[in-house]
C-alpha positions, 0 to 999 in steps of 0.5 A: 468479460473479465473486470477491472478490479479497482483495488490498489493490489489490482492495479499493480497486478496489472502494472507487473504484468505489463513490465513483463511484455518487454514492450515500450507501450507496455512501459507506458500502460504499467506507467499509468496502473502505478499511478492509480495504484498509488492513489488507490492505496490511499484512498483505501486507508482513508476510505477505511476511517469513519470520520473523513467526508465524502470528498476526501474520499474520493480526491485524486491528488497524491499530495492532498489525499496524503496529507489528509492521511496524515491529519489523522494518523500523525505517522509519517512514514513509519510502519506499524506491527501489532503482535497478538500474543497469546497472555499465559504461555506469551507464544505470538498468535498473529502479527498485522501490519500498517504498511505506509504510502511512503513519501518517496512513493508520492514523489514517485506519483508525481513522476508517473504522471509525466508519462501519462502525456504524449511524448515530446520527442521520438527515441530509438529503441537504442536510447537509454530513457527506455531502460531508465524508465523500466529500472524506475517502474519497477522499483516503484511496483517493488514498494507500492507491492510493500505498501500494499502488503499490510493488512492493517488499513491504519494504525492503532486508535482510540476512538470516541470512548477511549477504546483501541480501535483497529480496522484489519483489510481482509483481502479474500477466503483464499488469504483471509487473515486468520482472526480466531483469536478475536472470538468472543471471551477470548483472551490475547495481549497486543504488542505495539511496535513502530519501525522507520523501514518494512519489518523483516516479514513483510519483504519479499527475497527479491526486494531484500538486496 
């Protein structure tokens, strides 16, 4: 038996491969794996930090698990990149990114969670509800997809003794971020940039138009 991963990337995995089918119920079940990726992206991020109770952790509320997000972060919307440069020659080691659950993809939750109910009407195949809802499926895969692409599970911090703190997501031995340079003894400059949209490396060609 194949299991159910519970990660944010799983459930979108799922959701693309349901819009695929072409089907309307496969409309509906990407509907609802959107919904708990959303969530889950969330939660990851708050799951990441030290200092948020158990409860929080574990809420299921878009709006109530964003907005303890932001309690801590302060960040809104914006994106972060951390370019690891190498101090004598200036030549770029790495670059991470903070990629956020924006607020246009909680109000796309909240939308999602109009589909997780029976429907109240019959509609013909013929009906464009049907094509609006694949249109708006698959733009709310397309950012959950950026929002989910970052590897820094948060900002940049000081913690307690005034030390940078921060927490880099390594997703696998398949496509582990390459982190050789944080080796004992070894010697890099962080860049710290912050941008209103996704970073020019972090989309895809076919979310660039």
């Amino acid at each position: 038996m194949v299991s159910y991963g519970m990660t944010a990337g799983h459930y979108l995995a799922r959701a693309r491969l349901r819009l695929a089918e072409g089907t309307h119920e496969g409309l509906f079940y990407a509907a609802f794996e959107l919904r708990c990726g959303i969530e889950s992206r969330l939660r990851e991020y708050l799951r990441a930090l030290d200092n948020v109770s158990e409860k929080k952790r574990n809420g299921w509320k878009v709006a109530q698990l964003a907005s303890d997000l932001e309690a801590v972060f302060g960040m809104g919307d914006r994106y972060v990149e951390i370019g690891v440069l190498d101090p004598d020659t200036g030549r770029l080691l790495r670059a991470f990114y903070y990629t956020p659950v924006t607020g246009a993809l909680r109000q796309a939750a909240e939308r999602l969670g109009d589909y997780l109910h029976a429907m109240k009407r019959y509609r013909l195949d013929a009906d464009p509800y049907w094509a609006e809802m694949q249109t708006f499926l698959v733009q709310v895969a397309d950012d959950l997809s950026v929002a989910t692409r970052g590897t820094l599970m948060g900002p940049p911090m000081l913690d307690e003794r005034r030390q940078l703190k921060m927490t880099i997501e390594v997703p696998g031995s398949d496509g582990a971020p390459d982190i050789s340079f944080a080796r004992p003894g070894t010697k890099a400059v962080l860049g710290v940039r912050y941008h209103d949209a996704p970073p020019e490396g972090l989309i895809a060609p076919s979310e660039s138009g």
